[in-house]
N, CA, C and O atoms as a CHARMM CRD file, in Angstrom:
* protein
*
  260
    1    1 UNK  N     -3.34700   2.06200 -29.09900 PROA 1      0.00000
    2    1 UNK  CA    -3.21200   1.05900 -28.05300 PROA 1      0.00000
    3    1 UNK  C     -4.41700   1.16800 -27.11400 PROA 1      0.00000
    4    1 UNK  O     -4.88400   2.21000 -26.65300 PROA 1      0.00000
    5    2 UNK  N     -4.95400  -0.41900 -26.85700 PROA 2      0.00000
    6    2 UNK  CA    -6.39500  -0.17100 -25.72800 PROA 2      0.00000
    7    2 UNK  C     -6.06300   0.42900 -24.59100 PROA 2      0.00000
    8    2 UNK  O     -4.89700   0.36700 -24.20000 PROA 2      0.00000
    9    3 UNK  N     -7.13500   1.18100 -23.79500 PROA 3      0.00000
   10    3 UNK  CA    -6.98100   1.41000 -22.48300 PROA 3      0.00000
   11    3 UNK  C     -6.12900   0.04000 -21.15500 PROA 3      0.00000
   12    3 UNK  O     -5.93200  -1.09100 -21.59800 PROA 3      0.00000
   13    4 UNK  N     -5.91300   0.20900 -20.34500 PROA 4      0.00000
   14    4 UNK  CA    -5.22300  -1.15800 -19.46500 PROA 4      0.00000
   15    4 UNK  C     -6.46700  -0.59500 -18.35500 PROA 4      0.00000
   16    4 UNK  O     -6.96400   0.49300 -18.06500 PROA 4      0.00000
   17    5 UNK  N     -6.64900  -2.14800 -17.90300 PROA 5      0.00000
   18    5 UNK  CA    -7.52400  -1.85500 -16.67000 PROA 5      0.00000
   19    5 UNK  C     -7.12300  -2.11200 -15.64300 PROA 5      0.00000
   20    5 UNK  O     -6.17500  -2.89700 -15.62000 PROA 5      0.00000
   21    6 UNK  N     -7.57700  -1.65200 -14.51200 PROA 6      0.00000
   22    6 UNK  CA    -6.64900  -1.00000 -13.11100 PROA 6      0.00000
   23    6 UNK  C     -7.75900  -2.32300 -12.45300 PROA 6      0.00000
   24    6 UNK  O     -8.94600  -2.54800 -12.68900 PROA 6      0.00000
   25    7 UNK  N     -6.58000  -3.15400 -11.38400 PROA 7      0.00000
   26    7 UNK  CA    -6.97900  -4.28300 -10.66100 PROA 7      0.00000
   27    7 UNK  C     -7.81000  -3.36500  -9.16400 PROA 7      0.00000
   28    7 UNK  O     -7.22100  -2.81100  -8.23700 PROA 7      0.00000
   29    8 UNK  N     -9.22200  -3.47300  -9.37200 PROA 8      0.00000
   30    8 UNK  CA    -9.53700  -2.33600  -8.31900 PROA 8      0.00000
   31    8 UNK  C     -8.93300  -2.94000  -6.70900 PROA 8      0.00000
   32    8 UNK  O     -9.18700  -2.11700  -5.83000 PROA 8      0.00000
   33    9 UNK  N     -8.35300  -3.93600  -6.29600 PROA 9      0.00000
   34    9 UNK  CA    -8.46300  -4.11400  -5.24800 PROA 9      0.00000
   35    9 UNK  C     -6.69300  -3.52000  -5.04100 PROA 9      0.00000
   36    9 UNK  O     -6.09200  -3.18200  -4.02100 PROA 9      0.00000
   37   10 UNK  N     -6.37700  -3.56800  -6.06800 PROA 10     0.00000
   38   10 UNK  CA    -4.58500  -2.49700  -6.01600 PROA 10     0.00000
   39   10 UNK  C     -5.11600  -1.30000  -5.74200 PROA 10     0.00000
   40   10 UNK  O     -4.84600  -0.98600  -4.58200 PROA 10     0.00000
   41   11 UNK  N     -5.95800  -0.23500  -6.48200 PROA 11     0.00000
   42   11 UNK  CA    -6.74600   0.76500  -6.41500 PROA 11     0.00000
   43   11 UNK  C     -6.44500   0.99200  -5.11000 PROA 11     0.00000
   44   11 UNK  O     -5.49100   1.69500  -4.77900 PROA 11     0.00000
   45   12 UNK  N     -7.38700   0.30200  -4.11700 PROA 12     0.00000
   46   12 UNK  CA    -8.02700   0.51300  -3.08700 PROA 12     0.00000
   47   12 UNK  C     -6.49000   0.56500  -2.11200 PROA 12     0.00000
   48   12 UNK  O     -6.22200   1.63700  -1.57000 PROA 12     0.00000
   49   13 UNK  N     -5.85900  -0.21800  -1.99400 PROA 13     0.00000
   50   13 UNK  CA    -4.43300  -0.56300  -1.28700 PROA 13     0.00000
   51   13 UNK  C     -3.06500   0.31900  -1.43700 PROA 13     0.00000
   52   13 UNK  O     -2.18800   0.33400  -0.57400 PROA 13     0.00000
   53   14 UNK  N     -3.01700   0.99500  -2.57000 PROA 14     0.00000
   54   14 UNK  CA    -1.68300   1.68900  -2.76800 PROA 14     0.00000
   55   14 UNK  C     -2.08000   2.95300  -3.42400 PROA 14     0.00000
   56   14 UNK  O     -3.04300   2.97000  -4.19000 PROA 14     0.00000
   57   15 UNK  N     -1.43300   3.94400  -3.18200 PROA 15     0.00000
   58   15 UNK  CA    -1.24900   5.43800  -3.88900 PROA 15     0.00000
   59   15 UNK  C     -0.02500   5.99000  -3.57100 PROA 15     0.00000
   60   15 UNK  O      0.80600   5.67400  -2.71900 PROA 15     0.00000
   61   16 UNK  N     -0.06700   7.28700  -4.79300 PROA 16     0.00000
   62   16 UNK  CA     0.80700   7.80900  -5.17100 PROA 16     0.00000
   63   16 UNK  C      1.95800   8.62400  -3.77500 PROA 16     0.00000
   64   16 UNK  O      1.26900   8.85200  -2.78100 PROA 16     0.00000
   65   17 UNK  N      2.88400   8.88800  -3.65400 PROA 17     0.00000
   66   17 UNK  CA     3.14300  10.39300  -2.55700 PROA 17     0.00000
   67   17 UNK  C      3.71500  11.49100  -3.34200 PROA 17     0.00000
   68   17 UNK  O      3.56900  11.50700  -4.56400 PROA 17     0.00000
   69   18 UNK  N      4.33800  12.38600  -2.73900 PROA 18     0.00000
   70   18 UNK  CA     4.15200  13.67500  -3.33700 PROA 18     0.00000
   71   18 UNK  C      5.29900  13.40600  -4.47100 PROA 18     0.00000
   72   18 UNK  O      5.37900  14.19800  -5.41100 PROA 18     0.00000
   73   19 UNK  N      5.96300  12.57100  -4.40700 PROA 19     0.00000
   74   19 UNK  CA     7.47100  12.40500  -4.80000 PROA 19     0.00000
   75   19 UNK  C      7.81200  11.52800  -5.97200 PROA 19     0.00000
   76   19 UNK  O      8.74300  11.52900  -6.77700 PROA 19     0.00000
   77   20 UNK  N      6.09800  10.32500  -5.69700 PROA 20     0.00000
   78   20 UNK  CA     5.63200   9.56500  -7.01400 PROA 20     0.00000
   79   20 UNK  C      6.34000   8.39100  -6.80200 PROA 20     0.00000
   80   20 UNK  O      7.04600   7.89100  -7.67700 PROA 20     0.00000
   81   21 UNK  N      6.15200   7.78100  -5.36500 PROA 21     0.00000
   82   21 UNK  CA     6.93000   6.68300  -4.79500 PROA 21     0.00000
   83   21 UNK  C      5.48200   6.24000  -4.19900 PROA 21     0.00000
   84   21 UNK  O      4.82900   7.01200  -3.49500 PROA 21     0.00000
   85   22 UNK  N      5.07800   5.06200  -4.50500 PROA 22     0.00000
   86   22 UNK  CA     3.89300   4.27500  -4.16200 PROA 22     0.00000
   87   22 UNK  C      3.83900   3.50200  -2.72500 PROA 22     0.00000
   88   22 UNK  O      4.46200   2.56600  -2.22300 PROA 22     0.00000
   89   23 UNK  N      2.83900   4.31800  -2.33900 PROA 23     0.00000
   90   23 UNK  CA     2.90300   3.82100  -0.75500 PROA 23     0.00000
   91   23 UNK  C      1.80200   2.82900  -0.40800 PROA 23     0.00000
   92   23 UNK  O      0.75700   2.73300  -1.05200 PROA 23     0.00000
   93   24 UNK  N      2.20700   1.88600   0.96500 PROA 24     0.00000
   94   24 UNK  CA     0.87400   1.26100   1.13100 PROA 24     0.00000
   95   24 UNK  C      0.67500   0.95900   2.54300 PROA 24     0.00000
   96   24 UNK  O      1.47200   1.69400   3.12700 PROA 24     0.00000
   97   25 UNK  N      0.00300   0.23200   3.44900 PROA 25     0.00000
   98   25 UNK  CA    -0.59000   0.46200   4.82200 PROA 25     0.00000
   99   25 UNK  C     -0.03300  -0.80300   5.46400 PROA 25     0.00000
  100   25 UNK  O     -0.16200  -1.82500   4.79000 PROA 25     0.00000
  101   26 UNK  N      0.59100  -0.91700   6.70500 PROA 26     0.00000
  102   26 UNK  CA     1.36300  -2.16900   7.40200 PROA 26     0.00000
  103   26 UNK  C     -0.45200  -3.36100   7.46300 PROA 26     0.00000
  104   26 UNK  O     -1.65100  -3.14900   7.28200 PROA 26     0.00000
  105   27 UNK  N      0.29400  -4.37100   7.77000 PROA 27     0.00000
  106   27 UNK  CA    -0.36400  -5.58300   7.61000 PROA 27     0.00000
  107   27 UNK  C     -0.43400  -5.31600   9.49600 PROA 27     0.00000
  108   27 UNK  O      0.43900  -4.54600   9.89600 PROA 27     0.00000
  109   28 UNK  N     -1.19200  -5.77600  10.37100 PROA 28     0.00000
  110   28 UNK  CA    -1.61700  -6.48000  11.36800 PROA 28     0.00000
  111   28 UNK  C     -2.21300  -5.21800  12.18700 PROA 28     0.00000
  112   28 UNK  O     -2.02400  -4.87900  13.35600 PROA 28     0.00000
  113   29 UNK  N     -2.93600  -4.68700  11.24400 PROA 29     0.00000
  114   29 UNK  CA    -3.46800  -3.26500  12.41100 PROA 29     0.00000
  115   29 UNK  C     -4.87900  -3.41000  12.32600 PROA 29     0.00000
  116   29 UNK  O     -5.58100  -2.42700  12.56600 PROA 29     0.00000
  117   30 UNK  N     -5.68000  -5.11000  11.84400 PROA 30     0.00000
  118   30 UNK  CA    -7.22600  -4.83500  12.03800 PROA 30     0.00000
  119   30 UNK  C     -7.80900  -5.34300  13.51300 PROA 30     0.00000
  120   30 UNK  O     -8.71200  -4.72300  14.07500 PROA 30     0.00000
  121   31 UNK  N     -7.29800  -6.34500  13.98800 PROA 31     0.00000
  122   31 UNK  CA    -7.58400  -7.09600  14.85300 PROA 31     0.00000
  123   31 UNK  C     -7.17300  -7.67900  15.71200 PROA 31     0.00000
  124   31 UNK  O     -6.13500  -8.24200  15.36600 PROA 31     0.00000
  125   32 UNK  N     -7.51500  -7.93000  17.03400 PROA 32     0.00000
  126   32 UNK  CA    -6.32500  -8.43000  17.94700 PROA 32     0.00000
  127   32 UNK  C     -5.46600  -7.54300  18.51000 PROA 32     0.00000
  128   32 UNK  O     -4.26000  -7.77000  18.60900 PROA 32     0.00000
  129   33 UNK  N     -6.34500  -5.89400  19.13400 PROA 33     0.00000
  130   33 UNK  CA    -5.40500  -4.59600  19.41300 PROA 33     0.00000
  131   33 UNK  C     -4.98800  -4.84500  20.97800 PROA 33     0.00000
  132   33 UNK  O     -4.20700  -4.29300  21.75400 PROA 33     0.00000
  133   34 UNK  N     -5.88800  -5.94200  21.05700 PROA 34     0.00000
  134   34 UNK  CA    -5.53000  -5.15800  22.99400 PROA 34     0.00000
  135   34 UNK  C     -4.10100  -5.98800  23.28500 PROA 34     0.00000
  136   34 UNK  O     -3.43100  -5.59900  24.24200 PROA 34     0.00000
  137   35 UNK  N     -3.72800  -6.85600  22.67600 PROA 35     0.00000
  138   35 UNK  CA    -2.89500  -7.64200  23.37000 PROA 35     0.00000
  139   35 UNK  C     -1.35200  -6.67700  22.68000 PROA 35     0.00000
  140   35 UNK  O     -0.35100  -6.48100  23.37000 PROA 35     0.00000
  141   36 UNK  N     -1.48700  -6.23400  21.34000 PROA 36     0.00000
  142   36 UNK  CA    -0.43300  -5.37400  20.84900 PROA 36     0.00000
  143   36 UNK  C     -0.06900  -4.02700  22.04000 PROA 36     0.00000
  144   36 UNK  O     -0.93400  -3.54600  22.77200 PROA 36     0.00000
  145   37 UNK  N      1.51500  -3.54400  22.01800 PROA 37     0.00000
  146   37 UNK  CA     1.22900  -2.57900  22.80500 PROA 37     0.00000
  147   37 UNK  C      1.14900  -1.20800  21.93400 PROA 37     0.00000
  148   37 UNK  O      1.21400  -1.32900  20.71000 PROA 37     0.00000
  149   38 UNK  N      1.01400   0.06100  22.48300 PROA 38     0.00000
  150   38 UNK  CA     0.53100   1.28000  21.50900 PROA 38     0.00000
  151   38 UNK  C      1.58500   1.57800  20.88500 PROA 38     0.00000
  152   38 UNK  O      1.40200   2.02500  19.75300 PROA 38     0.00000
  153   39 UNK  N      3.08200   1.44200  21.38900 PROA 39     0.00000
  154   39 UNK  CA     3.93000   1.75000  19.99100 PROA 39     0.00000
  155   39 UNK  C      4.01800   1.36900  18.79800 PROA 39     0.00000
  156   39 UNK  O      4.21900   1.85700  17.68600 PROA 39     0.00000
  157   40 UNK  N      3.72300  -0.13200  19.51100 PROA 40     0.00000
  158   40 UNK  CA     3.29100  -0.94300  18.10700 PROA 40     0.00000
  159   40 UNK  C      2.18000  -0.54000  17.07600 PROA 40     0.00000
  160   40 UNK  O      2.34300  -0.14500  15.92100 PROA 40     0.00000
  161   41 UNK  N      1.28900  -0.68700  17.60300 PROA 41     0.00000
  162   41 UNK  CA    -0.02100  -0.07200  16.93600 PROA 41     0.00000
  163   41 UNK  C      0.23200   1.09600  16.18000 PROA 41     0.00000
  164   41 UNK  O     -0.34500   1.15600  15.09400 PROA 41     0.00000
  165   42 UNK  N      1.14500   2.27300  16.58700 PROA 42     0.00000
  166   42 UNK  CA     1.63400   3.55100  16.43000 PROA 42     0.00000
  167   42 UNK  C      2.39100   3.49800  14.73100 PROA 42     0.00000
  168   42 UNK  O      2.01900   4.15400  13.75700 PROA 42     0.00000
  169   43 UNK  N      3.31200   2.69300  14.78300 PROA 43     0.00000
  170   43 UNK  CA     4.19600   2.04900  14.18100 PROA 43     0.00000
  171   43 UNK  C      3.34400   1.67900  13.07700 PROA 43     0.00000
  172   43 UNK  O      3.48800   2.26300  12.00300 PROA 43     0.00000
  173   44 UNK  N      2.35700   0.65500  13.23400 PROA 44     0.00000
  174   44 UNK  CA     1.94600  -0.04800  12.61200 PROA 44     0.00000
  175   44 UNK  C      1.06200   0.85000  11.56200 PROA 44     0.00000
  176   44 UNK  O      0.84700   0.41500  10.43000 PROA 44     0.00000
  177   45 UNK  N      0.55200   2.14200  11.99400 PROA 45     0.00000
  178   45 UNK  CA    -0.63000   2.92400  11.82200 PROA 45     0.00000
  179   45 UNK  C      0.13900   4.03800  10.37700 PROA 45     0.00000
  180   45 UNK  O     -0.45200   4.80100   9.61300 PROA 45     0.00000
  181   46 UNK  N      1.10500   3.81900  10.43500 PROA 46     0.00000
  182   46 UNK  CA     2.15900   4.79600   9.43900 PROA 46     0.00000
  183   46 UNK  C      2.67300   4.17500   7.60600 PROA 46     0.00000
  184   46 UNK  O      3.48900   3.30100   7.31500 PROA 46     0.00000
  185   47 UNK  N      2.01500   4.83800   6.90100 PROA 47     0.00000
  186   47 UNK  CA     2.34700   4.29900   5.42200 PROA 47     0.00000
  187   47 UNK  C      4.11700   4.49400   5.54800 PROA 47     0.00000
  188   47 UNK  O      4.94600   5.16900   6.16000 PROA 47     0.00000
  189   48 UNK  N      3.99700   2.92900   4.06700 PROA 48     0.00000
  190   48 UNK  CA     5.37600   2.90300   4.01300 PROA 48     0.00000
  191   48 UNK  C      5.63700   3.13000   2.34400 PROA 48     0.00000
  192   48 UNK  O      4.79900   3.48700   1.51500 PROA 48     0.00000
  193   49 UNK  N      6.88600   2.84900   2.15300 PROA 49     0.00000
  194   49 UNK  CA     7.00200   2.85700   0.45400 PROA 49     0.00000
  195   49 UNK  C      6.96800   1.41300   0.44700 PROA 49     0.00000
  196   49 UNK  O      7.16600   0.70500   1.43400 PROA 49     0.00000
  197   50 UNK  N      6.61500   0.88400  -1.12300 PROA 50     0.00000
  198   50 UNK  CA     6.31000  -0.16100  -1.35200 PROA 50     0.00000
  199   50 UNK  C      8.07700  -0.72200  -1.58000 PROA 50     0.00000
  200   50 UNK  O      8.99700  -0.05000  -1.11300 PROA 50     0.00000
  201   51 UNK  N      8.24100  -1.57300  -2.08700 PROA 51     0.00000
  202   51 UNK  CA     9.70500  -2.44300  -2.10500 PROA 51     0.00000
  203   51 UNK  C      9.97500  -1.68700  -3.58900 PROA 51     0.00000
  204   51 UNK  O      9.51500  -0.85500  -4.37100 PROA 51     0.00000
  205   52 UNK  N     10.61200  -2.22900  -3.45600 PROA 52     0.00000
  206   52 UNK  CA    11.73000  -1.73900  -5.02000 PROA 52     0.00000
  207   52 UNK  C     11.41500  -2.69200  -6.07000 PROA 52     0.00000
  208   52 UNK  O     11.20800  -2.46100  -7.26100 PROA 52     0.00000
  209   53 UNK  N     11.40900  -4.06800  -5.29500 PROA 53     0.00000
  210   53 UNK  CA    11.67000  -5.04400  -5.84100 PROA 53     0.00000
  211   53 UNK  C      9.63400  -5.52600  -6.07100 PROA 53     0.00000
  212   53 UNK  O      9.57300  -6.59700  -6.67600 PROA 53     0.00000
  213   54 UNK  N      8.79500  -5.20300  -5.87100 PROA 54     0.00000
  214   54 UNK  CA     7.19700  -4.91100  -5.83600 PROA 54     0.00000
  215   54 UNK  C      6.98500  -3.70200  -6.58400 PROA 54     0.00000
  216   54 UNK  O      6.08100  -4.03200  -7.35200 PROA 54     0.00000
  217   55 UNK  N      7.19300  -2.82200  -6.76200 PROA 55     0.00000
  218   55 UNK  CA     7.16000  -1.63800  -7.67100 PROA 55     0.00000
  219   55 UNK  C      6.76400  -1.87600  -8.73500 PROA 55     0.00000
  220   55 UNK  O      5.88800  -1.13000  -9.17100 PROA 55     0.00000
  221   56 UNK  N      7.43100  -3.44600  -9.91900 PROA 56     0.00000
  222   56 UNK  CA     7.03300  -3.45000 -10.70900 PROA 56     0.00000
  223   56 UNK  C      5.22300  -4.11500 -11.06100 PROA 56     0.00000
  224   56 UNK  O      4.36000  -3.80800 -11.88200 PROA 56     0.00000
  225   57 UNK  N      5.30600  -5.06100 -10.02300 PROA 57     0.00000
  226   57 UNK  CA     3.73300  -5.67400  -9.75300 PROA 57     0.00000
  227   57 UNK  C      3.04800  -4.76600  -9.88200 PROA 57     0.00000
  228   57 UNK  O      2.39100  -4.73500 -10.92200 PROA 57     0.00000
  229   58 UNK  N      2.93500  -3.93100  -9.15700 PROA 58     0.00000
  230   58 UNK  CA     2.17100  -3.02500  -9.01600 PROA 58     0.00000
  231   58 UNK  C      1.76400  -1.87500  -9.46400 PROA 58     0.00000
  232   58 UNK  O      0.76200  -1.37700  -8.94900 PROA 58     0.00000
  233   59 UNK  N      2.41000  -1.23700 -10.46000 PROA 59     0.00000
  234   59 UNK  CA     2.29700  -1.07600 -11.78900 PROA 59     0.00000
  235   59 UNK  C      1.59000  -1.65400 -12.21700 PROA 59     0.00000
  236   59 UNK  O      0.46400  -1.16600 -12.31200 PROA 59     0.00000
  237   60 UNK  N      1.76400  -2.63900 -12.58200 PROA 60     0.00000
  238   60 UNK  CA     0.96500  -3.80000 -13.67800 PROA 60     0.00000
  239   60 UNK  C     -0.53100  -3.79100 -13.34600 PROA 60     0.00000
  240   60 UNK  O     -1.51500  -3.70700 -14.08100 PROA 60     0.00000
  241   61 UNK  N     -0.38600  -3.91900 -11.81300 PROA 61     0.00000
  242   61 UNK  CA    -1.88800  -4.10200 -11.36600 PROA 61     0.00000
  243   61 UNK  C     -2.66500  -2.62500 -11.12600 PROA 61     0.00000
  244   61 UNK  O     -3.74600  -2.66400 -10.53700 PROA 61     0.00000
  245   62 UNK  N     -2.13700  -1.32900 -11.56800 PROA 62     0.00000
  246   62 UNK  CA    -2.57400  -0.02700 -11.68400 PROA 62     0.00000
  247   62 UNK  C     -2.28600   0.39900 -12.18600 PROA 62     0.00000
  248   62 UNK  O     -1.66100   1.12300 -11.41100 PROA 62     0.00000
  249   63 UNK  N     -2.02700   0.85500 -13.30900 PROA 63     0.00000
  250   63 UNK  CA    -1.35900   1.57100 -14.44500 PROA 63     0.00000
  251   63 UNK  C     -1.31200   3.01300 -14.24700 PROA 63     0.00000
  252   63 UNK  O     -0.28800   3.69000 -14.33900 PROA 63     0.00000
  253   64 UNK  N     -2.59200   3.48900 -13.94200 PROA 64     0.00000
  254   64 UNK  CA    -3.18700   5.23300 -13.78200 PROA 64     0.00000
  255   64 UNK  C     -3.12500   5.48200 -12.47100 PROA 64     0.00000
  256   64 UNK  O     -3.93500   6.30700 -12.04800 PROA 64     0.00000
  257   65 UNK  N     -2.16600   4.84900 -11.49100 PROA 65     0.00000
  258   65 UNK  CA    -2.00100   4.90300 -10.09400 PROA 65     0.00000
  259   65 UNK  C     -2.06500   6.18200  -9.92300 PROA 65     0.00000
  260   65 UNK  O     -1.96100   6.66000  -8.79300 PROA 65     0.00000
């Protein structure tokens, strides 16, 4: 069976944790900080697990995650 090739921009966005549950980085933490307040930002700044129901995408789009 051929090698599968890894979608580099999944690459770059999601990895493994110790536990082998694929984590990835909250959405609204590039721009627009001053008006957010710091819990938020705080909050925002913390990996999460990916969905259950996304798990399988993402796979697909990294195989050798």
């Amino acid at each position: 069976m051929p090698k599968l090739k890894t979608r580099r921009a999944a690459a770059k966005r999601f990895r493994r944790s110790g536990s082998g549950k694929i984590m990835r980085r909250k959405a609204f933490k590039n721009h627009l900080l001053q008006k957010k307040t710091t819990a938020r930002k705080v909050r925002l700044s913390k990996a999460v697990v990916v969905s259950e129901y996304d798990c399988d995408n993402v796979e697909l789009m990294a195989p050798y995650l």
